[in-house]
C-alpha positions in Angstrom: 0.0 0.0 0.0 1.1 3.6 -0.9 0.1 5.4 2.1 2.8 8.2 1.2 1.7 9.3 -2.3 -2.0 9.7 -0.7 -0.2 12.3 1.8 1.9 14.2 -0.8 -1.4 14.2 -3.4 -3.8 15.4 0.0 -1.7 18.4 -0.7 -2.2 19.2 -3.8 -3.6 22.4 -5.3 -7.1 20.9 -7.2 -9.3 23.3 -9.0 -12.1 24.0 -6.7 -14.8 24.2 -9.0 -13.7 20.6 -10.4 -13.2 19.5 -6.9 -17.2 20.7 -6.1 -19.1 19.4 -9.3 -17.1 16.3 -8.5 -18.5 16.5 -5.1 -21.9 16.7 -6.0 -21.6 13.8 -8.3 -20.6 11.6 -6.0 -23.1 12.5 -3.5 -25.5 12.0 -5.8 -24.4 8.3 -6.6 -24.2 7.9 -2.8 -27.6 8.9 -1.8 -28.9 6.4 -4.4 -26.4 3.7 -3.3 -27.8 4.1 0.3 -31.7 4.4 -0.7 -30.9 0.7 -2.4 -29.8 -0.7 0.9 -32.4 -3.1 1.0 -32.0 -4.8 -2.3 -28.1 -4.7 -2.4 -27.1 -4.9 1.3 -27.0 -8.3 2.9 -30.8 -9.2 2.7 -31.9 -11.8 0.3 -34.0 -10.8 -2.4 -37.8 -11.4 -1.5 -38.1 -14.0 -4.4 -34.7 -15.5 -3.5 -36.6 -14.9 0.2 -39.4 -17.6 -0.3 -37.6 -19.8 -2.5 -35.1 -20.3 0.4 -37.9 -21.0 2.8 -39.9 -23.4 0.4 -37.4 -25.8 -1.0 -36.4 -28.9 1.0 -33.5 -31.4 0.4 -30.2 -30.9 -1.4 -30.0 -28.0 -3.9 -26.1 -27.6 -5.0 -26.9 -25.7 -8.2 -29.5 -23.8 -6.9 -27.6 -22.3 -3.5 -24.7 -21.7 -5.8 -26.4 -19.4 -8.0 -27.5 -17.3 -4.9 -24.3 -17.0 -2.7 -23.0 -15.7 -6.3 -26.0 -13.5 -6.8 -25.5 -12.4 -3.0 -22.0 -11.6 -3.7 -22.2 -9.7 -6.9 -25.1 -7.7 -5.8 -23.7 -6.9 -2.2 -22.2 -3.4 -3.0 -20.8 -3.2 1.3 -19.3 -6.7 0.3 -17.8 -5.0 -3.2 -16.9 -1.7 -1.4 -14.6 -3.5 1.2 -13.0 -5.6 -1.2 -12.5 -2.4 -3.2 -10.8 -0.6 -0.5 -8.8 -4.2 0.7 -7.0 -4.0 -2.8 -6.8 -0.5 -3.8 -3.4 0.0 -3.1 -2.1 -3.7 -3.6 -0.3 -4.4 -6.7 1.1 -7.9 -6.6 -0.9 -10.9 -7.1 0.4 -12.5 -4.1 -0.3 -9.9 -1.8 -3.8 -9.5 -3.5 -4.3 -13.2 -2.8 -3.4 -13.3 0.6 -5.5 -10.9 1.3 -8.6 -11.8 -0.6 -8.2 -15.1 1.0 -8.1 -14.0 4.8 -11.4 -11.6 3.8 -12.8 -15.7 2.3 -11.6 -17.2 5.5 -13.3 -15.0 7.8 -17.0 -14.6 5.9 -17.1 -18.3 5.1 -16.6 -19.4 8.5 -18.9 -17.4 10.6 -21.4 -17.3 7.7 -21.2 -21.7 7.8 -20.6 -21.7 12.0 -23.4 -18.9 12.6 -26.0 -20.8 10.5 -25.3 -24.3 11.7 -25.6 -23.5 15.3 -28.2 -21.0 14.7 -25.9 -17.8 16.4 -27.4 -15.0 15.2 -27.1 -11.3 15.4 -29.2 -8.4 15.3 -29.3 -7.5 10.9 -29.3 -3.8 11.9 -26.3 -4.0 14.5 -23.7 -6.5 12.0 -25.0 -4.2 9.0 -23.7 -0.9 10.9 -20.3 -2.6 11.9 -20.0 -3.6 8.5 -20.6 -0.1 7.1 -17.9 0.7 9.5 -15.7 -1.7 8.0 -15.9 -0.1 4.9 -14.7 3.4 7.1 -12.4 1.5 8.1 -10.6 0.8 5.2 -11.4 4.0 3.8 -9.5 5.5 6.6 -6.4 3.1 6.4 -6.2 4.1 2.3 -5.7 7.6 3.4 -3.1 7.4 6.2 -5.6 8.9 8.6 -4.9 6.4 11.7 -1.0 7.3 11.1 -1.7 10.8 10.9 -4.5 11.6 13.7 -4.0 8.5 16.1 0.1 7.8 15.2 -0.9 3.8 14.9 -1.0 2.3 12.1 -3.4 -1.0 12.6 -2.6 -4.7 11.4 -4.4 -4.8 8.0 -4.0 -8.5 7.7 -5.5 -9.2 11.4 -8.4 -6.4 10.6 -9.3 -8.1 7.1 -9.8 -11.6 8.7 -11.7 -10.2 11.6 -14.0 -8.0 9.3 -14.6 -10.9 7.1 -16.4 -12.4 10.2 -18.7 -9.7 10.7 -19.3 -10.1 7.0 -20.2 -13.5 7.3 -22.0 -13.3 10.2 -24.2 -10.4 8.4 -25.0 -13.4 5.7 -25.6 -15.8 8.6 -28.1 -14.0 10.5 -30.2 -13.3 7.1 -29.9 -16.3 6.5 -31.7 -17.9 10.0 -34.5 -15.1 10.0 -35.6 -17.3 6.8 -35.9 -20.4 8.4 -34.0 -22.5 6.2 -34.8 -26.1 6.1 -32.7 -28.5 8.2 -33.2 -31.1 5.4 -29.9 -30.9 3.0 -28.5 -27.8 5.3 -25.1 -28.7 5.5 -24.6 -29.3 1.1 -26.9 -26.5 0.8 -24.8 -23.9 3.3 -21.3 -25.6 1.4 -22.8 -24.5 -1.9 -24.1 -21.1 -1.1 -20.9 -20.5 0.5 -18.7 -22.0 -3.0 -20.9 -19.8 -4.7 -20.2 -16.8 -2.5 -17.0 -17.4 -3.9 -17.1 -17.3 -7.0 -19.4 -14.4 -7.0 -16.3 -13.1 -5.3 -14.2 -13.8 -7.8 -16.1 -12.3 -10.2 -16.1 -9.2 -8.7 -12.4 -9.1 -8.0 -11.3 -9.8 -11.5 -13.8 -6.9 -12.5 -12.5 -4.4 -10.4 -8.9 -5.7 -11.2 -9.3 -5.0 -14.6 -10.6 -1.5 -14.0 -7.9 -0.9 -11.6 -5.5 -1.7 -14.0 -6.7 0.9 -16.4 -7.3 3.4 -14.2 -3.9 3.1 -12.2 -2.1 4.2 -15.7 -3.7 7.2 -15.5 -1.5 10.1 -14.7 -4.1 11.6 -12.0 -5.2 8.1 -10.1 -3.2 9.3 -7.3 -4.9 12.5 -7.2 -7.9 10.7 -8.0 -7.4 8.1 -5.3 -7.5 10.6 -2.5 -11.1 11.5 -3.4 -12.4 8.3 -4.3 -11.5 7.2 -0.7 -13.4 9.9 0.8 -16.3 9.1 -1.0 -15.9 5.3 0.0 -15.7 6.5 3.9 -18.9 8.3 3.6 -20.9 5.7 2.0 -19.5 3.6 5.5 -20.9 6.1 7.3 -24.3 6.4 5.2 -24.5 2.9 6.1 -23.8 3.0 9.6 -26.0 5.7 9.7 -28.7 4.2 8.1 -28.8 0.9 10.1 -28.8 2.6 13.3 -31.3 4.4 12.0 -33.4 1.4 11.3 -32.6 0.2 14.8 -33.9 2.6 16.5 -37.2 2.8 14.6 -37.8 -1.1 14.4 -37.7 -0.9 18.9 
């Protein structure tokens, strides 16, 4: 990660009227990333929904298509894994990383359904929105800079790809799945998941790879992370929000 070129570009002279309509553009694409929480967040489609809680015995095909669907249509999922590889370059590291984010959302997403350990949707939702600060934060050097820690990214992606999984897990119980083919049906969603993943990594790879040989990603970057920690916070915001209302 290239904490140090995210300092030096900070500090940049930008054209403010650029810097604004930019802004507002942003924003925009924000408030309608938020107003779709329902439908891209970590709650199951209601068709998805009834299918889940109608269908009995093994399904392999049919869970696979929906931990993929879940993944690729899960923008808090896609956001984190955004920020995770933003400023990785090598495959290796982009691996090992990927990997610990797998490790932690399979498990707690298999563990939490199997012995029915569930948690609140509202509560796991806001602390994964705050993942998504989190990373946001760690792009821009801010925990160096304000707090003079910098935080084990490797130990904070495995332990954020539990609350991931358990935000999967506790959708997942509120629909009653049937105990008949569980454990195939769980390992399939969860392979799915996966590939869904992949699927979205090797998308965002390839626009990485573009953008990143443009001369301005670096001033680019800075901005683009901003907007990332405000949708966290949009999130946050808007599952506390919905805690509160639904006591």
């Amino acid at each position: 990660m290239n904490l140090l070129s995210l300092r030096e570009v900070s500090t940049l002279p930008i054209d403010l009227a650029t810097s604004l309509r930019k802004g507002m553009l942003y924003l925009i694409l924000a408030l309608l990333m938020v107003m779709s929480t329902d439908v891209f967040a970590h709650a199951v489609a209601q068709g998805d929904k009834g299918y889940i809680q109608e269908i009995t015995g093994t399904n392999i095909i049919a869970f696979m298509y929906l931990g993929a669907k879940h993944m690729v249509t899960g923008y808090d999922h896609i956001l984190f894994l955004f920020g995770v590889i933003f400023f990785l370059y090598k495959m290796k590291h982009i691996a090992l990383y990927v990997s610990l984010f797998a490790l932690g959302h399979s498990s707690t997403m298999l563990l939490g359904v199997y012995f029915n350990m569930g948690i609140n949707s509202y509560i796991i939702d806001a602390i994964i929105g705050l993942s998504v600060v989190y990373k946001a934060m760690d792009n821009l050097g801010a925990f160096q800079r304000w707090f003079g820690v910098q935080p084990n990214t490797k130990l904070a992606t495995l332990l954020f790809g539990f609350c991931h999984g358990f935000g999967l897990s506790s959708k997942i119980i509120e629909y009653d799945i049937s105990p008949d083919g569980l454990i195939p049906n769980l390992l399939a969603f969860n392979i799915g998941v996966e590939i869904g993943q992949l699927i979205a990594l090797g998308t965002i790879l390839i626009v990485m790879g573009f953008w990143r040989r443009h001369t301005r990603f670096y001033r680019q970057a800075y901005s683009v992370n901003v907007v990332m920690m405000s949708l966290g916070f949009m999130l946050i915001g808007y599952q506390l929000t919905g805690y509160v209302v639904a006591q």
